[in-house]
N, C-alpha and C positions, 0 to 999 in steps of 0.2 A: 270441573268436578274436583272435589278437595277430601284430603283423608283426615279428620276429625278427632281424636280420643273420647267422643264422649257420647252417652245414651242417647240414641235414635229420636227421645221425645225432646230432649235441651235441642239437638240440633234441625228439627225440623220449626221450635222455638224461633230458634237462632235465627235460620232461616225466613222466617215470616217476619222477624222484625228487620232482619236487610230488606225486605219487599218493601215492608212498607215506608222505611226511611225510601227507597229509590222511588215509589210512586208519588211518593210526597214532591219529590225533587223532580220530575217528568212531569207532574201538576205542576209545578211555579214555572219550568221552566215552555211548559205551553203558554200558559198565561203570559209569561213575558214575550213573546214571541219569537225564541230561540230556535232555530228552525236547521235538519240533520238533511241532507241532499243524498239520494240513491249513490251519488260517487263515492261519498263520505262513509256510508256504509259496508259497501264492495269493498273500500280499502282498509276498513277496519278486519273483517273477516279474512282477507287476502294476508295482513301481518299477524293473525292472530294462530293461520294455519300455515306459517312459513316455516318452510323446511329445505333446507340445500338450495340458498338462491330463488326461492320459487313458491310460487304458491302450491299446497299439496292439496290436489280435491282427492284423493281418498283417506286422505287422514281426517278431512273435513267430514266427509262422507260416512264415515269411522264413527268418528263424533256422535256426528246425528242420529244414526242407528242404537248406538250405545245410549243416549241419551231420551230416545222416543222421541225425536221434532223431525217437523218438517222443512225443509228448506225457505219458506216464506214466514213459518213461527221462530224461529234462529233470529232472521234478520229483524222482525219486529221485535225480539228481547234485545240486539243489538240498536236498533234504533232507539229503546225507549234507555238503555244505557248512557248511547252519547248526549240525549237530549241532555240526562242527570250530570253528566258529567260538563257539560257546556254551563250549564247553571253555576255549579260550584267552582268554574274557574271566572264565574261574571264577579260569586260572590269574592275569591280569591284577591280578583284584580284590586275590589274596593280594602280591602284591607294593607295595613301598612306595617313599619316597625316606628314605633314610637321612641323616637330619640332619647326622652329622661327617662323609657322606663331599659332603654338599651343601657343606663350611664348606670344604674343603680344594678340591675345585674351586673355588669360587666365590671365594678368595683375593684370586687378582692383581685381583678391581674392588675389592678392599678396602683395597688400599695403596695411598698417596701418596705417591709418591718424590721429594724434591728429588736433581737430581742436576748435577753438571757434567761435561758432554761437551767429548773432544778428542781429534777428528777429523784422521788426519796421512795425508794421500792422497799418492801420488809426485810431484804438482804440487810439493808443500813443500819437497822432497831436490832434488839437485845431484847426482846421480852420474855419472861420466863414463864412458858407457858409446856402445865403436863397434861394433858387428860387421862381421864379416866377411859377404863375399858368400857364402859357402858357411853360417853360421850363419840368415843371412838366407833363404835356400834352405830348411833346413830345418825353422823356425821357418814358412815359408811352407807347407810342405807338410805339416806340424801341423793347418793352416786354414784350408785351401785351399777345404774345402767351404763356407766359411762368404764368401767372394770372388766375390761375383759381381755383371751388369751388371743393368738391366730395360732391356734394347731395347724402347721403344712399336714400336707396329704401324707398316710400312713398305713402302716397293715398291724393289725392284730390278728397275736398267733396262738391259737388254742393248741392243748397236747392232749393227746387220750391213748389209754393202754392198748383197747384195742379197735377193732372195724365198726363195729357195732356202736361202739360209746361214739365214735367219729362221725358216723352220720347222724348219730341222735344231736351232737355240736354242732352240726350243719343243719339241721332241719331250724333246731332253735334259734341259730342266725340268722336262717332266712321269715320265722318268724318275728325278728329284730328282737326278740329277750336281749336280756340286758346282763351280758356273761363276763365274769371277768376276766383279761386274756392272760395265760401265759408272758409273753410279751409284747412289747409294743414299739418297734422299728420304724422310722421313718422313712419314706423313698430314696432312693437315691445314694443312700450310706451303705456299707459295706461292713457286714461283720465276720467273726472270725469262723464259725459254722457255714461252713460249703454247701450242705443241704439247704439250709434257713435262706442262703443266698439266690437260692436258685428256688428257694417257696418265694420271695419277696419277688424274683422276676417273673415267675408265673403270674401272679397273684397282679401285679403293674400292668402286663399284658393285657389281662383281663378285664380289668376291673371291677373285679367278681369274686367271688369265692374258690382256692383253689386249695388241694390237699397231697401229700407229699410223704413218703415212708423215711421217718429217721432210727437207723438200728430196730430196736421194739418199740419206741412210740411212733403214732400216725401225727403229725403237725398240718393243724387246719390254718390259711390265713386268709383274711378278708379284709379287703379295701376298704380304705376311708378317706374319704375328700377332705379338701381342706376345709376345717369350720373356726366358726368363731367362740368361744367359749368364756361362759360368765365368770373370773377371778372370787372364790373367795374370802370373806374376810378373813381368816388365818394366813391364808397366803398372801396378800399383800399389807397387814398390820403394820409392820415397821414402815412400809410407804405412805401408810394415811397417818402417821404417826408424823409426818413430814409436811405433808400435806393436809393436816389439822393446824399445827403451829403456822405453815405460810396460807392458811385463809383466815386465822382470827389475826394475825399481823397487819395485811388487807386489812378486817375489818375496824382494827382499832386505828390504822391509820385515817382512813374513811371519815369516821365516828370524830375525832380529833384535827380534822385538817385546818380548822379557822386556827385552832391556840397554837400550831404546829408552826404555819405560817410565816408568824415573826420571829424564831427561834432558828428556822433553817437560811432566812434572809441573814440574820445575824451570824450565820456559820457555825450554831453547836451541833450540826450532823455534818461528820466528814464525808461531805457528797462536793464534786467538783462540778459547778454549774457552769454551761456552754454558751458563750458568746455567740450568735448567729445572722445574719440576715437574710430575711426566709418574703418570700410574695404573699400577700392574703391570703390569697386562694388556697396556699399551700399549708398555710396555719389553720386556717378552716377545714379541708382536706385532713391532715396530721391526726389533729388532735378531735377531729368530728364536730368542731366549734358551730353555731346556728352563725348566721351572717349579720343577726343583729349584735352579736358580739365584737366584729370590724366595726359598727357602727359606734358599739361603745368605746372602741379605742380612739376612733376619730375624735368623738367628744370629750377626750383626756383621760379615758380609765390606763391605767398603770399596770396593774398586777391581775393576773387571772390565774384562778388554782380550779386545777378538773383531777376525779378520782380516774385511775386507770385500774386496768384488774394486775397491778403488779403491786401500787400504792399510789403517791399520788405524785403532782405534774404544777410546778407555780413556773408563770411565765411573767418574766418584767418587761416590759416594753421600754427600750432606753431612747428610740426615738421613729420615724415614721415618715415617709416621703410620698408624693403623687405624683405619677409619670402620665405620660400621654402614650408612652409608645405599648399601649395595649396588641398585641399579635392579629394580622390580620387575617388568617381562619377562624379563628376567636373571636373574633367582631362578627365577623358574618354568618357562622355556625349560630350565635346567638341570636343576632339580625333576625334571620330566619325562623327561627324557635319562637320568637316572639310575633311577628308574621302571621307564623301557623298556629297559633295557640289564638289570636286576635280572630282570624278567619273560622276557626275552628267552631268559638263562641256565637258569632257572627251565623252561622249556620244554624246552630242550635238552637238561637231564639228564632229562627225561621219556621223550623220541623216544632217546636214548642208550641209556636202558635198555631201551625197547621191543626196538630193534635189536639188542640184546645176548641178550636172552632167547630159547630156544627155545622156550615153550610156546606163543608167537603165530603164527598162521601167518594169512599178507597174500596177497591174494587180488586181481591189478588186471587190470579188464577193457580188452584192450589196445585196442579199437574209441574211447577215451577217449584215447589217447597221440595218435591221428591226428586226432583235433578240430582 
């Protein structure tokens, strides 16, 4: 039994389509005459209910109960499991790793690239760009969800002259109106008012509303967790004002990278480009390259320019080598991957045909969907 995140009708879904993929698989694997022995099953059950050394039968017994089976319905769900599982390790065996298609994966740890990087972020440029307040506005309202404050936990502290007004401030707090406070302290700080200090440690105590006699005023104060709050645009102006100019910078370098190209190889932007030698894999990796891009350096591409979200990224290939000494986790991690991905398919066109055929007729006892 397994604990799910999801509504009772997908997983009882769910559920019926594991049957039916496994009766599919207990079908062929009759048919081919794969065949499960009472020992084989005993000792399935036996490791499956092991606890300290030992077989447990009341955790088995546990099971059963909790489950509604009988001890002879148990072993036929375990029987008709191994048969499925005896199948897909016949079809496992026939599957292999295919050598060219291990050599063609397993590539980019095979090249060594020297290369030089030159790196031209909108730091580099000069553009003279103003917006407008209304450009600014919308530009804000673009990203507005991405603007916000973290208030830590805090207490707001209402004042009222007298008893009367103070619970009327309390009742409307616990209504949640929307009052403005006298002040507004943070936890944990200390101010200069000994009373106020000792409202703020009640009130932390709590976590709740608590009320406190200062000279003639009464001081209410009330908890507040920590939230997250929306920034708005007056209060961070001068920041999108910064953040306007470095995203149309981005976009004009974007926009312009082919004619930029030969201007920054020529060296009229003072950017200092990085001599390196970096593995395939890692250039692919880095910079998010597809792998047909290793392909096109193999066949003599030189120069690759890709936008970043700083600006943009040219990389010169100055030269290129082929090693044999690929790592050997890495061969076999891969080995495998392809293995199971061949076997995988291998299965699929098996359960495809099942499902396609009519002369099978599947048969699932539904008292198993409710397991």
């Amino acid at each position: 039994r397994m604990e799910y995140n999801l509504p009772e009708n997908k997983l009882k879904k769910e559920a019926l389509n594991n049957l039916l993929i496994l009766a599919i698989l207990v079908y062929l694997s009759q048919k081919d005459g794969f065949y499960v022995s009472e020992e084989e099953i005993k000792n399935f059950i036996k490791k499956l209910f092991f606890k300290k050394g030992k077989f447990n039968l009341s955790l088995f017994q546990e099971y059963l109960k909790s489950s509604r089976l009988s001890p002879e319905f148990f072993k036929k769900i375990v029987k008709k499991w191994l048969e499925a599982a005896k199948y897909k390790k016949a079809v496992y065996s026939l599957s292999y790793t295919n050598n060219l298609v291990l050599e063609t994966i397993t590539l980019p740890f095979l090249i060594q690239l020297k290369v030089k990087l030159y790196n031209l972020t909108y730091k580099d440029i000069n553009l003279r760009i103003t917006p407008s307040e209304e450009e600014l506005k919308q530009f804000y309202n673009q990203l507005k969800d991405k603007f916000y404050t973290t208030l830590p936990p805090h207490v707001e502290i209402f004042r009222a002259k007298t008893q009367e007004e103070a619970k009327k401030i309390i009742e409307q707090l616990k209504l949640e109106k929307d009052l403005k406070p006298f002040k507004v302290i943070p936890l944990n700080s200390t101010v200069e008012n000994g009373t106020i200090n000792q409202l703020i440690q009640k009130v932390e105590n709590s976590k709740g509303i608590s009320i406190i006699k200062d000279g003639s005023y009464y001081l209410i104060g009330v908890y507040k967790p920590a939230e997250r709050k929306k920034t708005s645009f007056n209060e961070i102006k001068s920041q999108l004002v910064e953040l306007y100019k470095q995203f149309k910078s981005v976009e004009w370098l974007h926009k312009n990278m082919h004619n930029l190209i030969p201007q920054i190889l020529k060296g009229q932007y003072k950017i200092q480009p990085k001599t390196r030698e970096i593995l395939g894999y890692e250039l692919l990796e880095k910079f998010k390259l597809s792998p047909e891009v290793l392909l096109q350096i193999l066949n003599g591409k030189k120069l690759i320019s890709l936008e970043t979200s700083n600006g943009i990224v040219i990389i010169k290939i100055l030269s290129f080598t082929k090693t044999q000494n690929i790592p050997q986790d890495i061969k076999q991690l891969y080995s495998l991957q392809i293995r199971k991905s061949q076997y995988l398919q291998k299965l699929q066109e098996v359960l495809d045909f099942i499902f396609k055929s009519d002369k099978v007729k599947i048969l699932i006892n539904k008292q198993l969907i409710n397991l």
